[in-house]
C-alpha positions in Angstrom: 123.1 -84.4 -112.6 122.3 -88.1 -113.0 123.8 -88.6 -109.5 121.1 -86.2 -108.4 118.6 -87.5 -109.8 119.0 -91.0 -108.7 119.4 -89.7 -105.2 115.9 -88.2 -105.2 114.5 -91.1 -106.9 116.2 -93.4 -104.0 114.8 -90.9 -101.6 111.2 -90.7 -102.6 111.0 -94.5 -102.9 112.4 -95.1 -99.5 109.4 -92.5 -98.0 107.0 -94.3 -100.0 108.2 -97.4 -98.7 108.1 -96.5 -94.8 104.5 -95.0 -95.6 103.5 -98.7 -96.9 105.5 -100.6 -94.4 103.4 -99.0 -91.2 100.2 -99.9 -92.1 101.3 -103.3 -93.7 102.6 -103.9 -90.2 99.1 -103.2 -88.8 97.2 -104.7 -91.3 98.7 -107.9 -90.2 97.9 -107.8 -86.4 94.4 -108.8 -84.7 91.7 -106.3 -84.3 90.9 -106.0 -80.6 87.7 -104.1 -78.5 87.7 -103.6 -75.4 86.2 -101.9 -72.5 87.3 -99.8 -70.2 85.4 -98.8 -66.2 86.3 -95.1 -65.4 85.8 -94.7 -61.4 84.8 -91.1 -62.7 82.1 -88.8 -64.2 81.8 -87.8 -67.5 81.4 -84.4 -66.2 85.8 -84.1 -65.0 86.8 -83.8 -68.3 90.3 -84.2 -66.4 90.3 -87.5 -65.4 87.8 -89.3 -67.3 88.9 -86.8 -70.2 92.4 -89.1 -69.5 91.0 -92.1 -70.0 89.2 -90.6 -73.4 92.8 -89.5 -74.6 94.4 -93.0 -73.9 91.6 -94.5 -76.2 92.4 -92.0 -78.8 96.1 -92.9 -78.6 95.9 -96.5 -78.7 93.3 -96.1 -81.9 95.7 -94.0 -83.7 98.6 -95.8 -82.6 97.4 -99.3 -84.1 95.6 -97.6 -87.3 91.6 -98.4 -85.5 93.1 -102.1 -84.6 92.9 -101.2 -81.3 89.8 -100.0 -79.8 88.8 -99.0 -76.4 85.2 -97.9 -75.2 85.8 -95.6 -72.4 82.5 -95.7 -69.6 81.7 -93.9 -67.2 81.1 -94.7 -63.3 78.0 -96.8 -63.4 77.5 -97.5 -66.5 79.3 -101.1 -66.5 80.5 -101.0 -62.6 80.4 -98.9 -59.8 82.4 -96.0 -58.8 84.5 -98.2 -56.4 84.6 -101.4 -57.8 87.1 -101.4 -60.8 89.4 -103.1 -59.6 87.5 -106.2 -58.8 85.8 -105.7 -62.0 89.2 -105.8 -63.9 90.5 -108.6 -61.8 87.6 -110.8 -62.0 87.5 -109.7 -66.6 84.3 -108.3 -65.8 85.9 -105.4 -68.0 89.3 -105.5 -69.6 90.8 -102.2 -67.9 89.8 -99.8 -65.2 90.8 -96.1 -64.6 91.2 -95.5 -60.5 93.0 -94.9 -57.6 94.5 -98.1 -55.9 93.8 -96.3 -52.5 89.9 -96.9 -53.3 91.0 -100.2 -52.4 93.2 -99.8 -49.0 90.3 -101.8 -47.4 91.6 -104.9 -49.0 95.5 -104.5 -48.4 96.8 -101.0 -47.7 99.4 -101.5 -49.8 97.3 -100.5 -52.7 97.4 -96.8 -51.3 101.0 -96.4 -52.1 100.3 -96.2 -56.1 97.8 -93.3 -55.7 99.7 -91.5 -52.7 100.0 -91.6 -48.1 99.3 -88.8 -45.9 102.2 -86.4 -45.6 103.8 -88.2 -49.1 105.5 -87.6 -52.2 104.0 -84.7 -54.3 103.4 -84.8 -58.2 106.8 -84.6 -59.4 108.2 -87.0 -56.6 105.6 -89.5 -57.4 106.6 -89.7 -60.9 110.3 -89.9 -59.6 109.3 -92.7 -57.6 107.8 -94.7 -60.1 109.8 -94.3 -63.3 113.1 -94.2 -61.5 113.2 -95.2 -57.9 112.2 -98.3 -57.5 108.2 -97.9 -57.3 107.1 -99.6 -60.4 108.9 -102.9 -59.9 106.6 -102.6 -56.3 103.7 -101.6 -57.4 103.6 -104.3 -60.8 104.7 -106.9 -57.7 101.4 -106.3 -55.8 99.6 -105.8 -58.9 100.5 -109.4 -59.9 98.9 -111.3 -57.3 95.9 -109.6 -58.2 96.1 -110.7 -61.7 96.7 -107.1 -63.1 98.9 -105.0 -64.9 99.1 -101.3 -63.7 100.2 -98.1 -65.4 100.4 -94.6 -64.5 97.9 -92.5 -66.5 96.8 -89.6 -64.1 97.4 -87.3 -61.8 95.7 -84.6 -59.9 98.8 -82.9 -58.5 98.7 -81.6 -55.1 95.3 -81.5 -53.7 92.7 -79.1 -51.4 91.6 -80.0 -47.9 87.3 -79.9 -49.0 84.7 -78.0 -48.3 82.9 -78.2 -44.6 79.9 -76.7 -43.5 81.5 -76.0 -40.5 84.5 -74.4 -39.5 87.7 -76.2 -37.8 89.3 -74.3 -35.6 90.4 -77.6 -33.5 90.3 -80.9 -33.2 87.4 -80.9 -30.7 85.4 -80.0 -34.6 86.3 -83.5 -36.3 84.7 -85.4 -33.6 81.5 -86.9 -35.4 82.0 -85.0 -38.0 80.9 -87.5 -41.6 83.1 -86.5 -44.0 83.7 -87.8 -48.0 87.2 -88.3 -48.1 89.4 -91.4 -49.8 92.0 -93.7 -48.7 94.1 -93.9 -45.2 93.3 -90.1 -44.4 90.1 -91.5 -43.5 92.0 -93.4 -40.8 94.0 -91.6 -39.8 91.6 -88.5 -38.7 89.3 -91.3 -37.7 91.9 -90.8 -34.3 90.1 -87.8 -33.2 86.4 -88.6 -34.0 86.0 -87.9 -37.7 83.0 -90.4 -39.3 85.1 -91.4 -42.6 82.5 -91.9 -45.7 83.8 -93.5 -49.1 81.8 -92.0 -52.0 82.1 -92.1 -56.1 81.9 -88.9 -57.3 79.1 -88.4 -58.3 77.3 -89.1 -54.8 79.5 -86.3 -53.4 77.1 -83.0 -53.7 73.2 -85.0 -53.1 75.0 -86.4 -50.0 76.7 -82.8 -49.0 72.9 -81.0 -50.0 71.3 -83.8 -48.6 73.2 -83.7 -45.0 74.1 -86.9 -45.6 77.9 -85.8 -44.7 79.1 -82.5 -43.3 82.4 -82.4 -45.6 84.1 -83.7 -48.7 86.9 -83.7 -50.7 87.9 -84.8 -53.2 90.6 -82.9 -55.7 91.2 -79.2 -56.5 89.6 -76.2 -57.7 88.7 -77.3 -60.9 87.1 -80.4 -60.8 85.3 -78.9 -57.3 83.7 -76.6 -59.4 82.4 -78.8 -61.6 81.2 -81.1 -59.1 79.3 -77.8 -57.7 80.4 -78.8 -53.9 80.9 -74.6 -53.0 77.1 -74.6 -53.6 76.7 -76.7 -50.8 79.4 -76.0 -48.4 81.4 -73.0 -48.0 84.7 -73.4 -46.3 87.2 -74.2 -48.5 89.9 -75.6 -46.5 94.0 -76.3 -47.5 96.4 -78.6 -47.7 95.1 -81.7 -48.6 98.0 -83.1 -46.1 96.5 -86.4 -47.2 97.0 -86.3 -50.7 100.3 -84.0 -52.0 99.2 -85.5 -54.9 97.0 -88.2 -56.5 98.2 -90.6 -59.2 95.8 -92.4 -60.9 96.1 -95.8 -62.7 95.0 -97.9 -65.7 94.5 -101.3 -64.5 94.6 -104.1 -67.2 93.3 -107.8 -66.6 96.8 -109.4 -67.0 95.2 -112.2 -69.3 93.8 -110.0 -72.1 97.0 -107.8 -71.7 99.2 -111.0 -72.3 97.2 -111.7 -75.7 98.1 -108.5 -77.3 100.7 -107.9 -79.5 103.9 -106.7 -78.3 103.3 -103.7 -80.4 100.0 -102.5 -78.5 101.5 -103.5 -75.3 104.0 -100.6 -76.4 101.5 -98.3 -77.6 99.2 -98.6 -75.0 102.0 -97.8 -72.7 103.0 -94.9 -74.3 99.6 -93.5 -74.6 99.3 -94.0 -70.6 102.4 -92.0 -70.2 101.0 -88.9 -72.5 97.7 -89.5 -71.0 99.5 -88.4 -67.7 101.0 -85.2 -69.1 98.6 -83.5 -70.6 96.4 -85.0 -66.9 98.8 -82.7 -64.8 98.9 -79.6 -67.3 95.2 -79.5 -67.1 94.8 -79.2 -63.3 97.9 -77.0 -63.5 96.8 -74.4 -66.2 93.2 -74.5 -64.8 92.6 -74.8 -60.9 94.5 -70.9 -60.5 91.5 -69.7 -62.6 88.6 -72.0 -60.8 89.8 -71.3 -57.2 89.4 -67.3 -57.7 85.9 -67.9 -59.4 85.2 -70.0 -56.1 86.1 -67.1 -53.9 85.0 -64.5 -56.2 81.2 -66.6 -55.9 81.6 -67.4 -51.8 83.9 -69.7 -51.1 86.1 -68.8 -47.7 89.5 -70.4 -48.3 90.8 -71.3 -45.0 94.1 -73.2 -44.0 94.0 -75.9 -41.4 95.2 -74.9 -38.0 98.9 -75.9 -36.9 97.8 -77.3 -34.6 95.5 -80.1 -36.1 98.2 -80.7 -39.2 100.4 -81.2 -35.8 98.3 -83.6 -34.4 97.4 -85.5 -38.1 101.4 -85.6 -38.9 101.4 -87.6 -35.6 99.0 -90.0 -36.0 99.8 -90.7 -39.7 103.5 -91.9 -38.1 102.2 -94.0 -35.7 99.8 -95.8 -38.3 102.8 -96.1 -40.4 104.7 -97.8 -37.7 101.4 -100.0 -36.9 100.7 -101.1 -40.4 104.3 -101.8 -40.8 104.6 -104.0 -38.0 101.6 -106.4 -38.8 101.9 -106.1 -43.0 105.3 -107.6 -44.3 103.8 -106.5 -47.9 103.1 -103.1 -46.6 106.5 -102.4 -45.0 108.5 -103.4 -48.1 106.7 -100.8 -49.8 107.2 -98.5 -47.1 110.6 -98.5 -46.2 111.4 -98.2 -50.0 108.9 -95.5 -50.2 109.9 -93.4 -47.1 113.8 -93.4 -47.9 113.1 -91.9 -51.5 110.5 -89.5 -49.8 113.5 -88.3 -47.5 116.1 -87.9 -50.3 113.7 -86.4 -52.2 112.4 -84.1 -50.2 115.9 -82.9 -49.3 116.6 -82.4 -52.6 113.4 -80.1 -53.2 114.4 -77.8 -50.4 117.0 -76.8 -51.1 116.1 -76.0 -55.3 112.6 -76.5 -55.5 111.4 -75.2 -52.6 113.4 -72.3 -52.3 112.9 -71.2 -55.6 109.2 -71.3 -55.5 109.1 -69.8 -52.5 111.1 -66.9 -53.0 109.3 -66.0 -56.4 106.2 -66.0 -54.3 107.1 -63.8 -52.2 108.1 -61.1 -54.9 104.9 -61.4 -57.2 102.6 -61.3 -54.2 104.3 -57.5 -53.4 103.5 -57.0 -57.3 99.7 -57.3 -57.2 
């Protein structure tokens, strides 16, 4: 009996003492603000909504010691400038794609995604285990940043044109929103590529600014309101199997923190990046059949052009490869995985999801 009851004595005093010992440990670390540039809305409660879930994380994590003020594009730096505004410490982190920034080195597009790439689950493959983050934290560093993964859209949509493309003869001088190397790559056959936060995405559409834009899936389309203004809704996004998206850190205010918020605020990037993809997952099936319940006309790009876009996005490979020694590091890392990996999928993945599709679509 006494044995007992010295046992549940030890064991409440050992709970009370971890309960102490946690915010004891906090208590004694340096309370730090700062400020974080979304290259997103308020309004896609996706990916800004990630960047609003890492600030939670991090404050919970560190008991309030750690605070981040999440703002939207605009309010501190434009759309398309976070990265130079973390590089510079104009902010202290940044939420966007590296492929806003292919302008300056096209190496940057490999941490958000290349035409004809990796999809959602590759990507994450790619960085966590094949080789991709040591690459990406290399190019990072002569930027003076520190890069984790905190998003992603999964596989994306084609946009929404006013017009319809039957051929190629249709992208030629056609203005169209759309991000990254796709740009250049369909720039081949005519297409007028426009780079655009967004938020400039449906005044420029409704304005006739630009005949088409992209710029995710279903869900965040809709909330962008882009079927109001254009109604072809076209698939793939060939350009962008998926879209990972990335908190950028000023590498001197991430070497001042403390090597517990360094862990937290990785940790809160990773879960920021699950419950990312589940939201785009468990929500686009619902927003694409309100989008063609309200108009849209879901079309698939002709062979033909995917053809002719699978060509050219080779041969600027090859190009960029030859004349970027940064770049072809990258790539030749990148497109050996892709071909494992891809191998891989067809033969589980692929058939799997395939077949299943083909018995619930005789069920409806």
């Amino acid at each position: 009996m006494q044995r007992r009851s010295f046992l549940k004595q030890a064991a409440t005093g050992s709970a009370v003492a971890g309960a102490l010992a946690a915010p004891a440990i906090v208590g004694a670390q340096p309370t730090i603000r700062w400020r974080l540039a979304s290259s997103y809305p308020k309004s896609l409660d996706t990916l800004y909504g990630a960047s609003e879930t890492l600030s939670k994380l991090v404050s919970a994590g560190t008991g309030g010691k750690f605070q981040i003020s999440v703002h939207a594009a605009g309010e501190l730096v434009p759309a398309l400038q976070v990265l130079d505004a973390v590089q510079q410490g104009t902010v202290d982190c940044g939420s966007t794609l590296g492929s806003f920034y292919f302008g300056k080195d096209p190496t940057f597009a490999f941490d958000t995604t290349l035409p004809f790439g990796l999809n959602t689950r590759q990507m994450l493959a790619w960085m966590h285990d094949g080789g991709g983050m040591a690459l990406m934290r290399e190019m990072y560093a002569e930027h003076g940043v520190v890069n984790f993964p905190m998003a992603n859209t999964g596989a994306q949509m084609g946009g929404w044109f006013r017009k319809e493309i039957n051929s190629l003869e249709d992208l030629k001088g056609l203005k169209m929103r759309i991000a990254g190397v796709a740009g250049t790559i369909m720039g081949k056959y005519g297409l007028v590529a426009q780079q655009l936060g967004a938020g400039d995405l449906y005044p420029s559409l409704e304005r006739g600014t630009i005949d088409a834009a992209e710029f995710a899936g279903p869900y965040d389309d809709e909330r962008l309101g882009l079927y109001k203004v254009a109604k072809n809704y076209y698939y793939p996004g060939w350009w962008e199997g998926c879209a990972q998206v990335s908190l950028l850190v000023n590498q001197k205010a991430y070497d001042a923190l403390p090597a517990e918020y360094k862990s937290v605020l990785e940790a809160a990037s990773a879960y920021a990046m699950t419950e990312c993809i589940a939201k785009y997952d468990a929500r686009n099936p619902a927003a694409l059949r309100r989008l063609v319940g309200g108009g849209a006309v879901l079309k698939a790009f002709p062979r033909p052009v995917l053809d002719a876009c699978w060509t050219a996005s080779q041969e600027w490979y090859a190009e960029t490869a030859g004349k970027n020694a940064k770049f072809k590091k990258v790539y030749d890392a990148w497109s050996r995985f892709r071909t494992d990996s891809v191998t891989w999928f067809r033969v589980t993945e692929n058939t799997f999801d395939d077949y299943l599709a083909a018995q619930l679509a005789t069920r409806r």
